[in-house]
C-alpha positions as CSV (number, residue, x, y, z in Angstrom):
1,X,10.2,4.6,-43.3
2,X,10.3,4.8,-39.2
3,X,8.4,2.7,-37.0
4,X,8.2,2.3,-33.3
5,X,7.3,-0.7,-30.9
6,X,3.8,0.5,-29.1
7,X,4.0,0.1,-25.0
8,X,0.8,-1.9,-26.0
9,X,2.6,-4.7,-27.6
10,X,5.8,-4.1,-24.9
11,X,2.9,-4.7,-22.0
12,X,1.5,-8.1,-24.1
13,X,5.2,-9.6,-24.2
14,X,5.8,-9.1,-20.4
15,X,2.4,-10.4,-19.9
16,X,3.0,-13.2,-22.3
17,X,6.4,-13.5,-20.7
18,X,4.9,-14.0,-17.3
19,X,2.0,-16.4,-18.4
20,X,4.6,-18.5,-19.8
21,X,6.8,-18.7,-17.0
22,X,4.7,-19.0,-14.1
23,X,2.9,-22.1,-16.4
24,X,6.3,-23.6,-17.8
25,X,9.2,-24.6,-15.3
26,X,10.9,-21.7,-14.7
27,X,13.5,-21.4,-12.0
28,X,16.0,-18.9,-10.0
29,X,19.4,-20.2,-10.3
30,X,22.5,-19.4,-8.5
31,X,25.6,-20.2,-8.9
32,X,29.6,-19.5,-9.4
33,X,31.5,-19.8,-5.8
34,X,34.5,-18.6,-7.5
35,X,35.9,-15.2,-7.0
36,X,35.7,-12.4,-9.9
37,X,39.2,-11.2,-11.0
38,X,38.1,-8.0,-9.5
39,X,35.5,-8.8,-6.7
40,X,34.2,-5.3,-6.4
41,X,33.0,-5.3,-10.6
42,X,31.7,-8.3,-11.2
43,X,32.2,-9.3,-15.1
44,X,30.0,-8.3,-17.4
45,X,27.3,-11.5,-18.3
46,X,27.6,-12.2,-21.8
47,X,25.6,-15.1,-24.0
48,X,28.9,-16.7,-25.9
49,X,28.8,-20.1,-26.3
50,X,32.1,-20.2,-24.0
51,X,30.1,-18.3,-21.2
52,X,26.6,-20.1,-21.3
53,X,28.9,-23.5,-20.9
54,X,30.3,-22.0,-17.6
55,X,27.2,-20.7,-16.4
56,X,25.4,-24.5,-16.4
57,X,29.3,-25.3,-14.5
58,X,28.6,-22.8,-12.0
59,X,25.5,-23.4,-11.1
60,X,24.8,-24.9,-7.6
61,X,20.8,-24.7,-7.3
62,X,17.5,-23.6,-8.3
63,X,14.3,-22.7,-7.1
64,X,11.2,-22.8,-8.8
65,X,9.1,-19.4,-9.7
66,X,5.1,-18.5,-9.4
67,X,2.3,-16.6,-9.9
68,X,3.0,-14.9,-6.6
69,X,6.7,-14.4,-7.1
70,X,6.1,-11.5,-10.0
71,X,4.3,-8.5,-10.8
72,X,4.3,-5.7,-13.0
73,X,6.1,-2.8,-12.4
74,X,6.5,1.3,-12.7
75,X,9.7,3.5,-12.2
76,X,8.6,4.9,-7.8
77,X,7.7,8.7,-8.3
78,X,6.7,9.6,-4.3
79,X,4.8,12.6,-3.9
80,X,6.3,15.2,-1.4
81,X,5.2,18.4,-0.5
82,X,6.6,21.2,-2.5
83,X,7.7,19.2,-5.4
84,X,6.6,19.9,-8.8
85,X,4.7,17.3,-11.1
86,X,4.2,17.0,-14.9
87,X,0.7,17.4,-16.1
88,X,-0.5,14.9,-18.5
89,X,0.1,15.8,-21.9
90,X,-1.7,14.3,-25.1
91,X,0.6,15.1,-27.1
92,X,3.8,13.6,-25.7
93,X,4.8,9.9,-24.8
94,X,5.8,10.4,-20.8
95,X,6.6,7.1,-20.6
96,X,9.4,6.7,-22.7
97,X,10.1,10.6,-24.1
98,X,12.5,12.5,-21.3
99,X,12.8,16.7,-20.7
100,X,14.9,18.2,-22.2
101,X,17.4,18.0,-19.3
102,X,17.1,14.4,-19.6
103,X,15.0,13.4,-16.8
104,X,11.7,11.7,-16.5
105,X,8.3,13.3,-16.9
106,X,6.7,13.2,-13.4
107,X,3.8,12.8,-14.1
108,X,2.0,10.1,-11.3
109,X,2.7,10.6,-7.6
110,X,3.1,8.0,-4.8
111,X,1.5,8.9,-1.6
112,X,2.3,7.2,2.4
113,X,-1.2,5.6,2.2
114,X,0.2,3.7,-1.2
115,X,-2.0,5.3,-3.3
116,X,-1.5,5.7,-7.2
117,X,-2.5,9.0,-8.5
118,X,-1.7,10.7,-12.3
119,X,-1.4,14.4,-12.4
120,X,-3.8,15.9,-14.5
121,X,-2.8,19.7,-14.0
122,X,-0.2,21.0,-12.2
123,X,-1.5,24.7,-11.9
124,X,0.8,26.5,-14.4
125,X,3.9,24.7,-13.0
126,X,3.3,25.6,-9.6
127,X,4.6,23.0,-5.9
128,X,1.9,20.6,-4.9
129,X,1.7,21.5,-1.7
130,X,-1.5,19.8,-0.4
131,X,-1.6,15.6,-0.8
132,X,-4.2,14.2,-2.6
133,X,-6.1,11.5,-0.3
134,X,-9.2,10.8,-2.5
135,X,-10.4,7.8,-4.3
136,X,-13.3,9.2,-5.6
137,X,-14.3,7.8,-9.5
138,X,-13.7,11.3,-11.0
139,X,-10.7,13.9,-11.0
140,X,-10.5,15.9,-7.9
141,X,-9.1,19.9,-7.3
142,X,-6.7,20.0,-3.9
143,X,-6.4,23.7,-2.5
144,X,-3.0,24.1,-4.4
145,X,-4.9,24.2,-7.6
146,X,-3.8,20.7,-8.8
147,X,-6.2,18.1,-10.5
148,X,-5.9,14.2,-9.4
149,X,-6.8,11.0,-10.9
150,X,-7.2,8.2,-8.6
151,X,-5.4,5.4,-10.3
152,X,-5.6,2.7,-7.4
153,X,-4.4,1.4,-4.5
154,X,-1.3,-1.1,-3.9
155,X,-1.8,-3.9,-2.5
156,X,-0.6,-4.9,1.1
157,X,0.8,-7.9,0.4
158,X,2.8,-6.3,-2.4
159,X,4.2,-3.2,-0.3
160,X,6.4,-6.1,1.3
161,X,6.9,-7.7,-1.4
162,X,7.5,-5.6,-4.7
163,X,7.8,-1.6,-3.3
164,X,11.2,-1.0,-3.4
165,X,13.2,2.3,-3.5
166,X,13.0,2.3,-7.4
167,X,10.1,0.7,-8.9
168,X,6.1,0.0,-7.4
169,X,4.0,-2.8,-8.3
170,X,0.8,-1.4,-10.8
171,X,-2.0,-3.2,-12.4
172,X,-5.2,-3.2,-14.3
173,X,-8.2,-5.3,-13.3
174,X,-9.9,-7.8,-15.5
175,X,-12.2,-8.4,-13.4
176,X,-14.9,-6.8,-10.9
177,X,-13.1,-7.1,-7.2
178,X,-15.1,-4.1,-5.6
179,X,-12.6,-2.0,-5.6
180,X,-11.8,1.3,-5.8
181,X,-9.8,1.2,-8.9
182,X,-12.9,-1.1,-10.9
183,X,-15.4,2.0,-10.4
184,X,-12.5,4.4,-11.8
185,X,-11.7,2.2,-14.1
186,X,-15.8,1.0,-15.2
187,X,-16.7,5.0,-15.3
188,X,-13.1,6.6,-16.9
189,X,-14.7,9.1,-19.8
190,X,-12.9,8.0,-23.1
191,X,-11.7,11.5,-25.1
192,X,-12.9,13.6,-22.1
193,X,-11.1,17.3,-22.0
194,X,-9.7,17.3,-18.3
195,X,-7.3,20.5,-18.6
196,X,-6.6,23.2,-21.2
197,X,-3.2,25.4,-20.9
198,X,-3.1,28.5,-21.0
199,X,0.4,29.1,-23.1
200,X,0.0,33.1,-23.5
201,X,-2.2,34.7,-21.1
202,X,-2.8,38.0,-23.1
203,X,-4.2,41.3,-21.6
204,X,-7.3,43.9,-21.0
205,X,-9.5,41.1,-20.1
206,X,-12.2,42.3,-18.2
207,X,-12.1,40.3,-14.7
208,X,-15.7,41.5,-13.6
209,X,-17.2,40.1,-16.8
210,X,-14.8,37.2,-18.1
211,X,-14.8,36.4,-21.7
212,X,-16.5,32.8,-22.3
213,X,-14.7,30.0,-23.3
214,X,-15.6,28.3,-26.6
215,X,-14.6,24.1,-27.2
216,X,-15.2,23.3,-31.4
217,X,-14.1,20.0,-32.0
218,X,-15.1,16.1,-32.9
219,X,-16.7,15.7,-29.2
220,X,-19.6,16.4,-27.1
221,X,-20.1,18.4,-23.8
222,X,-16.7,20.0,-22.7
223,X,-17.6,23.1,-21.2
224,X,-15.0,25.2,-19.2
225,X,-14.6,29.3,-17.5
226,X,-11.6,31.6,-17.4
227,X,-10.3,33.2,-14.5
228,X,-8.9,36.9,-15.2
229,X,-6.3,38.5,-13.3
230,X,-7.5,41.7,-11.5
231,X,-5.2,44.4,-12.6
232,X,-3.2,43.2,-15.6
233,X,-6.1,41.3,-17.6
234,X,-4.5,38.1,-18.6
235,X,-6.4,35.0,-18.4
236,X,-4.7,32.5,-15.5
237,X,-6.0,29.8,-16.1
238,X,-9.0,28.1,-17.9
239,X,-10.7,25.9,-15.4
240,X,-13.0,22.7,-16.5
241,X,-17.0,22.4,-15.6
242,X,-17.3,19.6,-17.8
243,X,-15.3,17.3,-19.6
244,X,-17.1,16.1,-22.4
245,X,-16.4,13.0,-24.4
246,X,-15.8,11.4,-27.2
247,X,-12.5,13.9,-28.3
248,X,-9.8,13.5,-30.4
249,X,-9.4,17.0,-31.8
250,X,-10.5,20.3,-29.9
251,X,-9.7,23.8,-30.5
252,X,-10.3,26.4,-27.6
253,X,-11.6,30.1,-28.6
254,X,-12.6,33.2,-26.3
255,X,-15.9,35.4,-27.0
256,X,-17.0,38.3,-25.4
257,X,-13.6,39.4,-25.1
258,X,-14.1,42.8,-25.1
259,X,-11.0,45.1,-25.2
260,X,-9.2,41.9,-24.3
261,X,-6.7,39.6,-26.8
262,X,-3.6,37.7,-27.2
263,X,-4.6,34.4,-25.1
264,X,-3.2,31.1,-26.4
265,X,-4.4,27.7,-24.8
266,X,-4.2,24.2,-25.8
267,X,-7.2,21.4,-24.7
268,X,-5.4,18.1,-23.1
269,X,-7.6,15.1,-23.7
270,X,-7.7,11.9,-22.2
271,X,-6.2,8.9,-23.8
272,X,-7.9,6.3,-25.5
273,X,-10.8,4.8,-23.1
274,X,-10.1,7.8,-20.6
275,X,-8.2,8.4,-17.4
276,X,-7.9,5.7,-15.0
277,X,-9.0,3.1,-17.9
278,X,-5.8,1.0,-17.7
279,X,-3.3,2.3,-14.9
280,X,-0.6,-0.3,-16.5
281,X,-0.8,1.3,-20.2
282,X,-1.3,5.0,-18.8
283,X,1.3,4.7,-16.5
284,X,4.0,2.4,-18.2
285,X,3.7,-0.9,-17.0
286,X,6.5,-2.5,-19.5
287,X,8.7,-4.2,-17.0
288,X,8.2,-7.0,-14.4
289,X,9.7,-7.5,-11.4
290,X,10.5,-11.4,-10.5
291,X,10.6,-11.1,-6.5
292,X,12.7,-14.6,-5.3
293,X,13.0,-15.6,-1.1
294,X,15.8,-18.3,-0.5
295,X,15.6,-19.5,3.4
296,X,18.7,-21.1,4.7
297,X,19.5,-24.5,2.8
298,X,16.3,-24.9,1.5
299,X,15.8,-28.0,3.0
300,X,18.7,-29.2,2.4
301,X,19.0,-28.3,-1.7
302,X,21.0,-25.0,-1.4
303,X,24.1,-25.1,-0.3
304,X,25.4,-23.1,2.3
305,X,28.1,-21.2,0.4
306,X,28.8,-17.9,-1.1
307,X,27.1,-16.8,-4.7
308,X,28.4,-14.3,-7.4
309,X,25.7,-15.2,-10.2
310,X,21.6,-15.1,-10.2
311,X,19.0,-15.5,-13.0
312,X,16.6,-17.3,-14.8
313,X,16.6,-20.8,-15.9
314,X,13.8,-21.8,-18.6
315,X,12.2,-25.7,-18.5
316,X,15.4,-27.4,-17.4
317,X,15.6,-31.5,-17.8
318,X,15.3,-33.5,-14.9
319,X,17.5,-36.7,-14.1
320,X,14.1,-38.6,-13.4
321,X,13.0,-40.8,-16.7
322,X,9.6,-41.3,-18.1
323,X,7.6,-40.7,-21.3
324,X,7.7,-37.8,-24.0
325,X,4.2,-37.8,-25.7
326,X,3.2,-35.9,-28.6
327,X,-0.8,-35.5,-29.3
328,X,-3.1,-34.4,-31.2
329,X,-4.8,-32.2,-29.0
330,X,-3.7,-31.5,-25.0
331,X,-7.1,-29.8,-24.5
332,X,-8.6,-31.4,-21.0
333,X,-5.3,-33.1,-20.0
334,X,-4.4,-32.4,-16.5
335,X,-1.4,-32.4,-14.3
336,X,-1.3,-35.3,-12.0
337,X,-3.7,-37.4,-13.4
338,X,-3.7,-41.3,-14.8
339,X,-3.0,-41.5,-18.4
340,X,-3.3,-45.2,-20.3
341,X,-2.5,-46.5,-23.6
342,X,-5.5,-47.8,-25.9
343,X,-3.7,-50.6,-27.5
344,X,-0.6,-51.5,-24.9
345,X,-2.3,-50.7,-22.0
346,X,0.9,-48.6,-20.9
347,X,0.1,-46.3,-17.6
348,X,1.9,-43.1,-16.1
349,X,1.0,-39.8,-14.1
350,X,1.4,-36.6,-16.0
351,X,4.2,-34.6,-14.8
352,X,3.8,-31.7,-17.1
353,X,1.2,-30.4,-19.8
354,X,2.8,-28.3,-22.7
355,X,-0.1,-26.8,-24.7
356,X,2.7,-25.2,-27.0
357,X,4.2,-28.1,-27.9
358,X,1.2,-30.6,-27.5
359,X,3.2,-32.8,-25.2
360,X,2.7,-34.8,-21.8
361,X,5.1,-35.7,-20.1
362,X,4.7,-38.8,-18.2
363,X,6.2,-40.0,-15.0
364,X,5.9,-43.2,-13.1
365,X,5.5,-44.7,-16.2
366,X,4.5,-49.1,-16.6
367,X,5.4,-50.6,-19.8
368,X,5.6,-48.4,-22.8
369,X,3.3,-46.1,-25.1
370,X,3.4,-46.6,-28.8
371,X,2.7,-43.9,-31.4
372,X,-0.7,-43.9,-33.4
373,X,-2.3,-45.7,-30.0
374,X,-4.9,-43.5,-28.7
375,X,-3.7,-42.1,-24.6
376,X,-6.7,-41.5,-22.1
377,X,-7.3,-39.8,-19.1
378,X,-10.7,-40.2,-16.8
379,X,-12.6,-37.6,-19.3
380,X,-10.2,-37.0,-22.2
381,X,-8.4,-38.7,-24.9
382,X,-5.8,-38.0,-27.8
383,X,-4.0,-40.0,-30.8
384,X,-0.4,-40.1,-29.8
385,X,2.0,-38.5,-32.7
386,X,5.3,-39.3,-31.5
387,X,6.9,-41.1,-28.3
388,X,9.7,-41.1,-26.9
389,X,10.2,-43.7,-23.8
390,X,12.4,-43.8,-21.1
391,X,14.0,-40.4,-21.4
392,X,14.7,-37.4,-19.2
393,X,11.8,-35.5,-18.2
394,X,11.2,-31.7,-17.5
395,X,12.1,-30.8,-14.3
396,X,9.0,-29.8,-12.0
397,X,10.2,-30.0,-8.3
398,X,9.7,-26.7,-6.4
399,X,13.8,-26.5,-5.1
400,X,16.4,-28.4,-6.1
401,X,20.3,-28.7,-6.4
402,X,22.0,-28.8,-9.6
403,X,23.1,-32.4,-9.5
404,X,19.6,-33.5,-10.0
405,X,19.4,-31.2,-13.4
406,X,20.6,-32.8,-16.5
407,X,24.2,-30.9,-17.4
408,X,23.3,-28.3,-20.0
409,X,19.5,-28.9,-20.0
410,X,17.3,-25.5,-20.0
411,X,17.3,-21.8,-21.9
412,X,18.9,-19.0,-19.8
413,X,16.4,-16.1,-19.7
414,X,18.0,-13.9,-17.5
415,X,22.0,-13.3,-16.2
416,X,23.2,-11.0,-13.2
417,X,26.5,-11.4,-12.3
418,X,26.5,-9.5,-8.9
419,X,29.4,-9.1,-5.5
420,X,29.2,-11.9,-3.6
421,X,26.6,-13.0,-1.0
422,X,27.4,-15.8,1.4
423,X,24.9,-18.0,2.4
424,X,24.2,-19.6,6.1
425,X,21.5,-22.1,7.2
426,X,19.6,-18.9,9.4
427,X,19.9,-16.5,7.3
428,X,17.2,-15.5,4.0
429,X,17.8,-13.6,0.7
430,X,15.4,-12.1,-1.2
431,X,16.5,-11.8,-4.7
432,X,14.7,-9.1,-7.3
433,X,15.0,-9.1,-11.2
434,X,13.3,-6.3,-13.2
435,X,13.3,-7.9,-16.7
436,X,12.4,-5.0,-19.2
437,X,10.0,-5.2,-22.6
């Protein structure tokens, strides 16, 4: 038996993943302002008991991560003139398969105006030579003989804050923005035949009277032409007039061939819900970049000092006490509102809502809750399961040091042990993770 993971199920984990932490307390940590034994390589993080003890030791302070702060991500393929791109291929994975030299399929392009574009044919192998600039809703032809998808745009805001040298921010909109990318994305044609490939051109075609090209298969409406070569007869190429839809097989034949024979060519057809349907799936989106600023002390909460470890820190405890409730339902429960006890009368704010765990945690907190008492907000109310009073609660505060963190309190999500990087109060660092699914 063999099996695979789907990028489908890789992109719901990192989306999961980033729903979770941008919801849940999640924080950048540093930490360690001892030297490596070699300062130049850094040890290599590892998740022994020995090692996690050391990292909650090192740590000095931590700064709380949001919506804003991450973004999923694609491996940076800039177009250039003269370079060579894959065309899109049904029948491989160009995400995650490699040439057989090893290297990445090319197969989307990166252009100065930051726009996204997937290669649909590459005119036999041939240089792209002429940049593609449209954002039209269908594929478009540039004088070099290449085919384009426009995929989208990048966002201004996220050229300074997730284009890098390596990896560009991609997404998939949910929801009507009037866009560019929605039209592609509202009219992409699902199992539409955008390229067939001529593998063996043959000969004795007759260029004044091409033969016609014949597409059989499980769709509708794909209609295409051949072009002939003048003196040695071999079909070129086999040019699309019309796509078609609704493909999943398709066989390509020639008729009228006259004295002509021996041309081989292969149909390419769209994936599932067509080009441009979902630039994140089509393109790879499995990996999300955390993007983290740090400004001088902080306000006061990071030291200035000099670093050698980063991460992630999961839902750490915070040295204030309050109330741990368990209830029936958190549906309608709201940060920062009054809560009260039914029978005791007990009041607090909520600090934190945990739908997972069906908790509320309560801060501020006069007298104390029972269990079985019902707990009420303005508009909502729940039977309390379990209590526990005067304890530590999760730690929500946007930046703090590590004193005001409860020693070993929080999951570790993510290590980089890195050279060092000394701190001062004028200075800023911006600190990037790409976490992989």
């Amino acid at each position: 038996m063999s099996s695979i993971i789907s990028n489908s199920l890789r992109i719901l984990n990192s989306e999961t993943f980033a729903k979770r932490i941008s919801e849940q307390p999640t924080y950048l940590f540093i930490g360690k302002e001892t030297a490596w034994a070699d300062e130049e390589l850094p040890d290599v993080p590892t998740e022994s008991a020995k090692d996690l003890t050391q990292l909650y030791k090192n740590m000095l302070a931590v700064k709380r991560i949001t919506t804003d702060t991450l973004t999923s991500v694609i491996q940076r393929i800039n177009w250039a003139s003269n370079s060579v791109f894959d065309a899109f291929d049904d029948k491989l994975n160009m995400i995650d398969d490699r040439k057989v030299n090893g290297t990445r399929y090319r197969y989307y392009a990166l252009t100065d105006e930051f726009n996204v574009y997937k290669c649909l044919s590459n005119n036999n192998g041939a240089p792209s030579i002429n940049k593609p600039t449209s954002q039209q809703i269908t594929e478009f032809k540039t004088p070099d003989g290449y085919i384009w998808k426009y995929m989208y745009t990048i966002r201004s805001t996220d050229v300074f804050s997730f284009l890098t040298q390596d990896w560009m921010p991609v997404y998939t909109i949910v929801a009507n923005d009037g866009s560019s990318q929605w039209q592609v994305q509202e009219n992409a044609v699902d199992g539409g035949i955008h390229d067939i490939v001529v593998k063996t051109g043959g000969a004795s075609y007759n260029p004044a009277i091409p033969p016609t090209v014949v597409i059989t298969g499980d769709g509708t409406g794909a209609t295409a032409q051949a072009d002939v070569h003048p003196i040695s007869g071999a079909i070129t190429r086999i040019l699309i007039t019309n796509p078609g839809l609704n493909y999943t097989t398709a066989t390509v034949t020639l008729t009228n061939v006259g004295s002509g024979n021996g041309c081989t060519s292969v149909a390419i057809i769209a994936p599932v819900g067509g080009h441009g349907k979902d630039a994140k799936l089509e393109l790879g989106g499995v990996n999300k970049m955390i993007k983290m600023t740090l400004n001088g002390s902080e306000g006061g909460e990071f030291p200035t000092t000099t670093f050698r470890q980063a991460g992630l820190l999961y839902k750490p405890m915070s040295t204030d006490l309050g109330s741990k409730i368990t209830v029936a339902s958190t549906n309608g429960f709201k940060a920062g509102t009054v809560v009260t006890g039914g029978t005791t009368g007990a009041t607090g704010v909520i600090r934190l809502v945990d739908d997972n765990d069906r908790t509320l945690w309560i801060d501020t907190v006069v007298g104390a809750f029972i269990q079985s008492e019902t707990v009420a907000s303005v508009d909502v109310s729940a039977s309390i399961e379990r209590v526990e009073n005067n304890t530590n609660l999760i730690l929500v505060s946007t930046v703090v040091s590590a004193t005001d963190i409860v020693t070993r309190t929080g999951e570790f999500m993510y290590i980089s042990n890195r050279e060092a990087i000394t701190r001062n109060e004028t200075q800023s660092e911006e600190i990037r993770f790409i976490i992989g699914f």
